[in-house]
C-alpha positions as CSV (number, residue, x, y, z in Angstrom):
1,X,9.6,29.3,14.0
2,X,7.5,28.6,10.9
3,X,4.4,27.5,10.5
4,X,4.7,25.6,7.1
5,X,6.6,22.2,7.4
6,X,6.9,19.3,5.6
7,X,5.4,16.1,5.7
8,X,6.9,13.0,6.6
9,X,7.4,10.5,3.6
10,X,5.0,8.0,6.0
11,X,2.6,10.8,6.7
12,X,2.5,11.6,2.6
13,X,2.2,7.7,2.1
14,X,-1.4,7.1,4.6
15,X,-3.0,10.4,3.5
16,X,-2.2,9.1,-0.1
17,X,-3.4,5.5,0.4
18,X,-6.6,7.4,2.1
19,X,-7.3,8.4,-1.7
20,X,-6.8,5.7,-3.5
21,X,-8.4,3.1,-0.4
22,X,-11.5,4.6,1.1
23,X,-12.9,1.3,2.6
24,X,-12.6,-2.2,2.5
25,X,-15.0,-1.8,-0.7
26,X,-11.9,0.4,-2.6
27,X,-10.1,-2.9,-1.9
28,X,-12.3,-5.2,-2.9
29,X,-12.4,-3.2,-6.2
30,X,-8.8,-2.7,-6.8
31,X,-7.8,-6.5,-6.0
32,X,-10.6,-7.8,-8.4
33,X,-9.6,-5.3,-11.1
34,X,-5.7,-6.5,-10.6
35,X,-7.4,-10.5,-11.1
36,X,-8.9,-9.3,-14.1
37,X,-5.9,-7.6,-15.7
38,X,-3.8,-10.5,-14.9
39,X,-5.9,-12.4,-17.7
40,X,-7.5,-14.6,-15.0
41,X,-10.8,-16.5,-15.4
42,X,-11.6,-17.6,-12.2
43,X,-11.1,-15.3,-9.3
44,X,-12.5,-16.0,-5.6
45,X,-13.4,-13.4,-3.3
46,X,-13.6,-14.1,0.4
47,X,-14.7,-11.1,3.3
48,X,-14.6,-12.3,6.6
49,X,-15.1,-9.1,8.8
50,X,-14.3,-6.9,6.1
51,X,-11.4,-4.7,7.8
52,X,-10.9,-6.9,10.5
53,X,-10.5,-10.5,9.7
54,X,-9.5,-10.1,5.9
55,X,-10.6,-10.0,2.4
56,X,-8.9,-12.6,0.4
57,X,-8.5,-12.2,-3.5
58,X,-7.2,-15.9,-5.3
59,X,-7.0,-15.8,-9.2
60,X,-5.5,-18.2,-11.6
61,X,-4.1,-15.3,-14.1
62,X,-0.6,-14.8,-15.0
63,X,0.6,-14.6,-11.1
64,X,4.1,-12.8,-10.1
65,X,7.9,-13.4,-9.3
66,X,9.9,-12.7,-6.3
67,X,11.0,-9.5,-8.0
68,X,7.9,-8.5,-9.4
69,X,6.2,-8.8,-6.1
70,X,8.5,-7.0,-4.5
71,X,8.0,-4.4,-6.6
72,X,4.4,-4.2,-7.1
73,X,3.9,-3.0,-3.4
74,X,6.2,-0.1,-4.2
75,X,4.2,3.4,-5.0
76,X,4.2,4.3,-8.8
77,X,4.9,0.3,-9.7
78,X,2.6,-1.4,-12.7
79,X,2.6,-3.5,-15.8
80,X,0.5,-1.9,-17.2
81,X,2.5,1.1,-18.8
82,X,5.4,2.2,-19.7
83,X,5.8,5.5,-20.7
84,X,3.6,8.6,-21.1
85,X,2.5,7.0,-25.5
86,X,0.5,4.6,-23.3
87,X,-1.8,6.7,-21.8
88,X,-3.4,7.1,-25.2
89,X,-3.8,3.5,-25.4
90,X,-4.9,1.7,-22.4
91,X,-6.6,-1.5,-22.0
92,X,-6.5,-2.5,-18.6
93,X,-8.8,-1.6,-15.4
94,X,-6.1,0.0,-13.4
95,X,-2.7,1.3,-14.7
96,X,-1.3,4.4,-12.2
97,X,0.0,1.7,-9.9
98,X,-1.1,3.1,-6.6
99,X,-3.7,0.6,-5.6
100,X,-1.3,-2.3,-3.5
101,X,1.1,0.5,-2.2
102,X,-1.9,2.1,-1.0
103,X,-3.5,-1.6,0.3
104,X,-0.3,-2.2,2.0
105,X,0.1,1.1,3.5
106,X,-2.7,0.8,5.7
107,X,-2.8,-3.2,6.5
108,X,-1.2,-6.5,6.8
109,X,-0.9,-8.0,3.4
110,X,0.2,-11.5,2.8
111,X,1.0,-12.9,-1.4
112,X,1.5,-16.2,-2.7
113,X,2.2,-15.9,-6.4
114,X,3.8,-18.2,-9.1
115,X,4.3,-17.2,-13.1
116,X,3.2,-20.7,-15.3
117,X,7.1,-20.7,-16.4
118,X,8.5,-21.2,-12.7
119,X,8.8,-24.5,-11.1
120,X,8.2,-22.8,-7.6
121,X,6.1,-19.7,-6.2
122,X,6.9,-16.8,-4.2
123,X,5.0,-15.5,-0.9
124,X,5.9,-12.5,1.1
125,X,4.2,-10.8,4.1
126,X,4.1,-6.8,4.4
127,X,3.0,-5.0,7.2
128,X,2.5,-0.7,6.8
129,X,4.0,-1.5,3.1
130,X,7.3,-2.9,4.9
131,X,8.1,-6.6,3.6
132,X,8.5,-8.6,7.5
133,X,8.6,-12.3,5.6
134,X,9.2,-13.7,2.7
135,X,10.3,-17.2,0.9
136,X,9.8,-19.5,-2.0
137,X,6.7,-21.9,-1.9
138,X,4.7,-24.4,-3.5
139,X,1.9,-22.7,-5.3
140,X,0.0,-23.0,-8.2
141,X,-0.4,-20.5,-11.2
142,X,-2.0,-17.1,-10.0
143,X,-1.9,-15.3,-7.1
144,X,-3.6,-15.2,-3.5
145,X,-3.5,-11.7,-1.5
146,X,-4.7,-12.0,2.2
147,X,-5.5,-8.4,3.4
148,X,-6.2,-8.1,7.2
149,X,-6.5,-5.6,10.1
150,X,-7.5,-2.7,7.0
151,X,-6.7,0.8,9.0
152,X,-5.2,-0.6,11.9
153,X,-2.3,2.5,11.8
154,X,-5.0,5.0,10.4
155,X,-7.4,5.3,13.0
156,X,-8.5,8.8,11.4
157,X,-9.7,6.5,8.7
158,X,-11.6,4.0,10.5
159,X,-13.7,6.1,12.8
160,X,-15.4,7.1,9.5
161,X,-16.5,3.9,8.5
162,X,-19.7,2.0,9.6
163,X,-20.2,-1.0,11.6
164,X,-19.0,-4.0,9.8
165,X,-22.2,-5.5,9.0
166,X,-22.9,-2.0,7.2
167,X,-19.6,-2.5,5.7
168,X,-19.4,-5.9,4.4
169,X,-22.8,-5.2,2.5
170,X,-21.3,-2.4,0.3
């Protein structure tokens, strides 16, 4: 029998999310930088046991539609380019659209999003990256993202970090 073997696509998907998310710091980072890009000028952060009670990201930038949140948890998905001319030319903090795939990957996510031209906003729960609820809300412009239990189907990943007080100071 060989030795060499592939991976599984879920396998591939945590050891890439591993990369891009590091610690609950990595998503602190990456959910700020997504405020920013999204043209907002007020974002509020909220850690309450970093990895295990949630970190919560609410902006009041340009915000998301059903479909665009559906696909913005999907790996490889951005606004932010288009095609390979843009790398020359870009203005934004992230842009390889890795950063919620990766989130998602490895927690429970939940989004509440509306776009200024929609009456009504969108909110959608994910758990390992898999969508488990979704609907249409009242919400106001921007987006919230909820991310709880960080790790909890990467224990590899966890075991490294520190304590949580050590944790919520980075």
């Amino acid at each position: 029998k060989s030795k060499i073997h592939l991976l599984s696509e879920e396998l591939v998907c945590k050891i890439s999310a591993g990369e891009v998310i590091e610690r609950p710091f990595s998503v602190v980072k990456e959910l700020v930088e997504n405020s920013i890009d999204a043209d907002s000028d007020e974002v509020t952060l909220r850690i309450d046991k970093v990895w295990e009670d949630g970190i919560t990201v609410i902006d009041n930038g340009c915000g998301l539609d059903k479909e665009d949140v559906r696909l913005a948890f999907l790996c490889h998905s951005t606004s932010k380019i288009e095609d390979e001319n843009d790398l020359n030319n870009i203005n934004t903090l992230g842009f390889r659209g890795e950063a919620l795939f990766s989130i998602a990957s490895v927690s429970r996510i939940s989004i509440k999003s509306k776009r200024a031209d929609q009456e009504i906003g969108y909110t959608a729960k994910f758990d390992a990256g898999k969508i488990i609820e979704d609907g249409f809300i009242g919400y106001p412009q921007g987006t919230s993202l909820e991310v709880r239990d960080l790790f909890f189907n990467t224990t590899a990943r966890k075991k490294f970090l520190k304590n949580v007080d050590a944790e919520q100071k980075k």
